[in-house]
Structure formats: structure tokens, C-alpha cells
C-alpha positions as CSV (number, residue, x, y, z in Angstrom):
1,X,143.3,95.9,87.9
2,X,142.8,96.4,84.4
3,X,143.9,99.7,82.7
4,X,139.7,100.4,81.5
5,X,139.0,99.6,85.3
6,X,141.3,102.0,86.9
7,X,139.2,104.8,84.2
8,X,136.1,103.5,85.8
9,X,134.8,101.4,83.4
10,X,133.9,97.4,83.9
11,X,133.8,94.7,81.3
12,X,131.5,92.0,81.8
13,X,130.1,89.1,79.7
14,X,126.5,88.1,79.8
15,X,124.5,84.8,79.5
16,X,122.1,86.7,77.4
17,X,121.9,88.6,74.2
18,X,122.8,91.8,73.6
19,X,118.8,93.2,73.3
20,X,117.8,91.0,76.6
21,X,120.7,92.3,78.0
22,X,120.5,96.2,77.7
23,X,116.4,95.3,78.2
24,X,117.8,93.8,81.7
25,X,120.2,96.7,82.6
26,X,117.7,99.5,81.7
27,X,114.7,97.7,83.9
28,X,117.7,97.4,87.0
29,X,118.1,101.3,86.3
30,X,114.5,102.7,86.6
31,X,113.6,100.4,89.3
32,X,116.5,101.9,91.3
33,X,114.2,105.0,90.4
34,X,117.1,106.5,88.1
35,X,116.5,107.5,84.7
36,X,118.5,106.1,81.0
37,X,119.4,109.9,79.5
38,X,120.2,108.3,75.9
39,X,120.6,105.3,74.0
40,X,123.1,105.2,71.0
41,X,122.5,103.0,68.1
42,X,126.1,102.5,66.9
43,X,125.4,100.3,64.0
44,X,123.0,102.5,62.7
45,X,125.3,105.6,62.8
46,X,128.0,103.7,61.1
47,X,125.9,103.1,58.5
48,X,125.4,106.9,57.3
């Protein structure tokens, strides 16, 4: 087990892009009936 999996986080890579990918993950979520609390646009903060 990898040290960031024994913290609880997983690292996966995807066959799609990053956009299609988070699109993906946040359709998965709300079908599941749960709810994406925020969305952080890191490139855009590192820009200020």
C-alpha cells in the first residue's frame, strides 16, 4: 500500500480528459443522490 493510500486517498489515471473526467465523477456523485459541496479552480487561484 502506498503511503497516500494508507491517508485515504487513491490515485487513478483516466482514459479521458481532465473536464470529461471531473464531468464523469460529479454525474456518478449526484446519481448516488449525494451532493459536490465545492469545486476549486487551482489554476485560476495560482494565477492571482
Amino acid at each position: 500500500m502506498s503511503h497516500s493510500a494508507s491517508k485515504g486517498l487513491i490515485h487513478t489515471s483516466s482514459n479521458h480528459s481532465c473536464a470529461n473526467t471531473i464531468e464523469r465523477l460529479e454525474l456518478q456523485i449526484t446519481e448516488k443522490q449525494m451532493a459536490v459541496i465545492a469545486k476549486v479552480d487551482h489554476a485560476a487561484a495560482a494565477e492571482k
